[in-house]
N, CA, C and O atoms as a GROMACS GRO file, in nm:
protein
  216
    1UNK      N    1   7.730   9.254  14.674
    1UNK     CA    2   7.854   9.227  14.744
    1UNK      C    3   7.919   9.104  14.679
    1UNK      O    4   7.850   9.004  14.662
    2UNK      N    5   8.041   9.106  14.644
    2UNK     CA    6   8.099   9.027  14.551
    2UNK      C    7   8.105   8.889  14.665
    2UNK      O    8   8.040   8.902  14.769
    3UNK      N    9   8.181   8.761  14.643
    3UNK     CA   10   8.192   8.647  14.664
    3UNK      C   11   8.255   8.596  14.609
    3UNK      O   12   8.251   8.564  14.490
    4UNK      N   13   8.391   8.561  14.762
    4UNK     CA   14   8.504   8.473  14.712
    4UNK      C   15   8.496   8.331  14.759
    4UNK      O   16   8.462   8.282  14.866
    5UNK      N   17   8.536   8.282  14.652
    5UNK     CA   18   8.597   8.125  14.705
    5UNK      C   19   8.701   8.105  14.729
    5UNK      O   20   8.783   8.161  14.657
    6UNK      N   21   8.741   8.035  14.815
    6UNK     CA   22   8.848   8.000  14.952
    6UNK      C   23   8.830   7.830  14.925
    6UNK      O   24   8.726   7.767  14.903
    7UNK      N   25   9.001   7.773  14.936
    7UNK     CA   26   9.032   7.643  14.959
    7UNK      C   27   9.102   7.641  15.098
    7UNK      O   28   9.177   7.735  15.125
    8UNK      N   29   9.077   7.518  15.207
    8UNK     CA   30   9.159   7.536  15.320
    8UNK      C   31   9.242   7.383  15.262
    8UNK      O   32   9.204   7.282  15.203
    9UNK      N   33   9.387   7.436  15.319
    9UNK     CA   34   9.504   7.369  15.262
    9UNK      C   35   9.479   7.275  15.414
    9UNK      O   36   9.468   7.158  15.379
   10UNK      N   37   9.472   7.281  15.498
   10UNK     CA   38   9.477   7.157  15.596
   10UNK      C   39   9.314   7.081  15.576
   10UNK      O   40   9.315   6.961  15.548
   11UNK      N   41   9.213   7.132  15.587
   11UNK     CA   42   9.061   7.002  15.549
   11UNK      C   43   9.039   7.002  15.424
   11UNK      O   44   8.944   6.931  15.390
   12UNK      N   45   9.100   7.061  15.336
   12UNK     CA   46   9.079   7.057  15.179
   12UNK      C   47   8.916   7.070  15.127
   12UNK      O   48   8.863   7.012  15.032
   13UNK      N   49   8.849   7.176  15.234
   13UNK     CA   50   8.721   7.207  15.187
   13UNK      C   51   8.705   7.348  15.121
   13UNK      O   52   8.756   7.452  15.162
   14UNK      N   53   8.625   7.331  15.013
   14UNK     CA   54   8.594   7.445  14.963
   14UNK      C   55   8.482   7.536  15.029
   14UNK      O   56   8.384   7.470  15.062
   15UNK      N   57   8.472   7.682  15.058
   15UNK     CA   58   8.382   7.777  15.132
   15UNK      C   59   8.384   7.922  15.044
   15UNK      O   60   8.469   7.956  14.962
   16UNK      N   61   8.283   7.986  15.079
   16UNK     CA   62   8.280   8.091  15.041
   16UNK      C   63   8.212   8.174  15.135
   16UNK      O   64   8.135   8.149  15.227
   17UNK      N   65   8.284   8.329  15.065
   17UNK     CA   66   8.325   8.415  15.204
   17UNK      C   67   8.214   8.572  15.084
   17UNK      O   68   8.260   8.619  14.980
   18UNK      N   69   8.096   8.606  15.137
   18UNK     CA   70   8.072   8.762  15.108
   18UNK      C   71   8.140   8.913  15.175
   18UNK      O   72   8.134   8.973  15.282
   19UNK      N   73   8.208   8.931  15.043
   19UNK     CA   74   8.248   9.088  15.160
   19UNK      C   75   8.253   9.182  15.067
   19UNK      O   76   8.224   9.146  14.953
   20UNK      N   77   8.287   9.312  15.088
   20UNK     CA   78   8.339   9.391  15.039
   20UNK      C   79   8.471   9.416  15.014
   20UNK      O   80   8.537   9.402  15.117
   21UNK      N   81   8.550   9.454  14.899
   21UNK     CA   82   8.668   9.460  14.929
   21UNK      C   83   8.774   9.543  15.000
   21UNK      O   84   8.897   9.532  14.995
   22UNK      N   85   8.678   9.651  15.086
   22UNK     CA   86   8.798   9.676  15.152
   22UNK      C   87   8.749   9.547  15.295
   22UNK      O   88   8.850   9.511  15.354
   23UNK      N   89   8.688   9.515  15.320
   23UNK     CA   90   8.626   9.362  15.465
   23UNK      C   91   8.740   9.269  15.401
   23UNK      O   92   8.835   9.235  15.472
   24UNK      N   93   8.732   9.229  15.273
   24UNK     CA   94   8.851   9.102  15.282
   24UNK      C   95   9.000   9.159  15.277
   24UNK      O   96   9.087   9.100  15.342
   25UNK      N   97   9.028   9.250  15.217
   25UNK     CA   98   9.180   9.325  15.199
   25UNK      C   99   9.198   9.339  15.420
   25UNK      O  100   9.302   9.314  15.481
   26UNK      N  101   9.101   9.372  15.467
   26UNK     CA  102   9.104   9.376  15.615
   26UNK      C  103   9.154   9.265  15.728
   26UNK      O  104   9.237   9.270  15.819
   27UNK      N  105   9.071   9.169  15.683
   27UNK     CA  106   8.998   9.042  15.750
   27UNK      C  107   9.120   8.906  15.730
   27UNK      O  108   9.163   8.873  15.619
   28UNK      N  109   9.144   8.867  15.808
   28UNK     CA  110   9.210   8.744  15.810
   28UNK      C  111   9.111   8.663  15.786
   28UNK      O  112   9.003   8.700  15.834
   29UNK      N  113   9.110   8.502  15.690
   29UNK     CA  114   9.083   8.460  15.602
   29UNK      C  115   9.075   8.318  15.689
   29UNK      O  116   9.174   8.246  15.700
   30UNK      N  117   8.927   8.280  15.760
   30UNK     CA  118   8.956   8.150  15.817
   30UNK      C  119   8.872   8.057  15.772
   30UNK      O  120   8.759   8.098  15.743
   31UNK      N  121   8.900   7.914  15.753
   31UNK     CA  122   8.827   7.789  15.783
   31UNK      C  123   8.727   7.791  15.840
   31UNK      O  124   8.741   7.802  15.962
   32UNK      N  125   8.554   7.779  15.780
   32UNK     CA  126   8.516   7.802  15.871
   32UNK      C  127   8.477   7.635  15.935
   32UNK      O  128   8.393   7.638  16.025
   33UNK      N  129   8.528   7.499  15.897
   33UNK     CA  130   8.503   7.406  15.909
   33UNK      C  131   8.605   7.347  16.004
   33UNK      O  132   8.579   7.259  16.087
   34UNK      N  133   8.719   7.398  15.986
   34UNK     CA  134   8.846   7.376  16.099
   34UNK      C  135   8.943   7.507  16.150
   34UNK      O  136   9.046   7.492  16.216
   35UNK      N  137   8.890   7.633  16.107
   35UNK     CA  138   8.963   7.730  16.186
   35UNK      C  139   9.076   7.725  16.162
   35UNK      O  140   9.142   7.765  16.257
   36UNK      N  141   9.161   7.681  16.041
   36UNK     CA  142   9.269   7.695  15.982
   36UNK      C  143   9.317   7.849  15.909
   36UNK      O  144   9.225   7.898  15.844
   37UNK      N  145   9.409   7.909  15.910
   37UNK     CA  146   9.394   8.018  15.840
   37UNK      C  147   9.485   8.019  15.737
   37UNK      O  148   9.523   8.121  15.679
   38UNK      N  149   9.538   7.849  15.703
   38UNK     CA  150   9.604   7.843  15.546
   38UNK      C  151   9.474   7.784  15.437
   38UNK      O  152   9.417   7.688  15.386
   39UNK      N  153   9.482   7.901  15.449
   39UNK     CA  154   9.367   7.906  15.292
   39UNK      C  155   9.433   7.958  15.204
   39UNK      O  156   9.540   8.013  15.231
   40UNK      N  157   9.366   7.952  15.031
   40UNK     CA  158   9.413   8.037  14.948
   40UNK      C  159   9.253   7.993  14.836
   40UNK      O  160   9.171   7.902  14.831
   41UNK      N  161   9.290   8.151  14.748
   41UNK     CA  162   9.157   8.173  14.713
   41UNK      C  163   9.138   8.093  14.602
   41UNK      O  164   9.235   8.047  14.541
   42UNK      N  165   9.016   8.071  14.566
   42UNK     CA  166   9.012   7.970  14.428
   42UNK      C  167   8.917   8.042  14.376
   42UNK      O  168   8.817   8.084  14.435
   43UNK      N  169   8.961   8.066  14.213
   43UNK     CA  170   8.888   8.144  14.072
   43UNK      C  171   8.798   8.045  14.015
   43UNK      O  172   8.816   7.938  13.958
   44UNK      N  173   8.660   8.140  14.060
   44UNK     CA  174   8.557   8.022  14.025
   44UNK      C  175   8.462   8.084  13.908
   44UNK      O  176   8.501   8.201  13.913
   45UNK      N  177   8.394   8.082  13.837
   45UNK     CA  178   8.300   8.132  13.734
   45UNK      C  179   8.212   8.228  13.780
   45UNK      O  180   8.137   8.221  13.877
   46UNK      N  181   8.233   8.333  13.685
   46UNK     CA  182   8.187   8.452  13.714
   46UNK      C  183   8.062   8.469  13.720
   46UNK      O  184   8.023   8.429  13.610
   47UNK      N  185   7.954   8.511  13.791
   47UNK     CA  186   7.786   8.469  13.721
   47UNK      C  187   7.711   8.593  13.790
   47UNK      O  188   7.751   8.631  13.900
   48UNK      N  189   7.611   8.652  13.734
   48UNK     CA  190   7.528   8.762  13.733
   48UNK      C  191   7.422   8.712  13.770
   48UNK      O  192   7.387   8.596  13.750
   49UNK      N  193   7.351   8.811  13.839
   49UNK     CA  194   7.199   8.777  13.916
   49UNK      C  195   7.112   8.890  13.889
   49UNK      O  196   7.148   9.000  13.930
   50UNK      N  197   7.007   8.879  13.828
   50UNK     CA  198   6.953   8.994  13.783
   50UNK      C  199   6.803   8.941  13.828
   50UNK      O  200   6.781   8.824  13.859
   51UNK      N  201   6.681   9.070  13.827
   51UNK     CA  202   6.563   9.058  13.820
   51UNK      C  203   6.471   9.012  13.726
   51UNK      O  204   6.358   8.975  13.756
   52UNK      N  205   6.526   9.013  13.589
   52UNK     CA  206   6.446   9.020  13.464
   52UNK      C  207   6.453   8.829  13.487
   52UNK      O  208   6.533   8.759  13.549
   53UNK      N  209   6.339   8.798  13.412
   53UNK     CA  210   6.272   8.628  13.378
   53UNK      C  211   6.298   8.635  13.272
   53UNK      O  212   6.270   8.734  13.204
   54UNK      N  213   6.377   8.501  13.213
   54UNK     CA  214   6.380   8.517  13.046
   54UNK      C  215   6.277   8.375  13.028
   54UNK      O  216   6.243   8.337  12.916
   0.00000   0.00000   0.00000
């Protein structure tokens, strides 16, 4: 399940939100530190999780 990052424009904290994309295309988008719902998303580095040990 992919994972977005979210900035809230009123506490200026960064959070992250797991969903699917049709759950976030759905879902209103809240703060979960102040319940603000002016957020906007922030492009963070892409990274893979796999089983194999190198």
């Amino acid at each position: 399940m992919p994972v977005y990052e979210y900035a809230c424009q009123d506490c200026k904290k960064r959070f992250e939100i797991r969903a699917s994309l049709q759950e976030r295309e759905k879902t209103k988008v809240q703060c979960p530190h102040c319940q603000s719902e002016k957020v906007e998303r922030v492009f963070s580095a892409f990274y893979a999780k796999t089983s194999r040990k190198s």
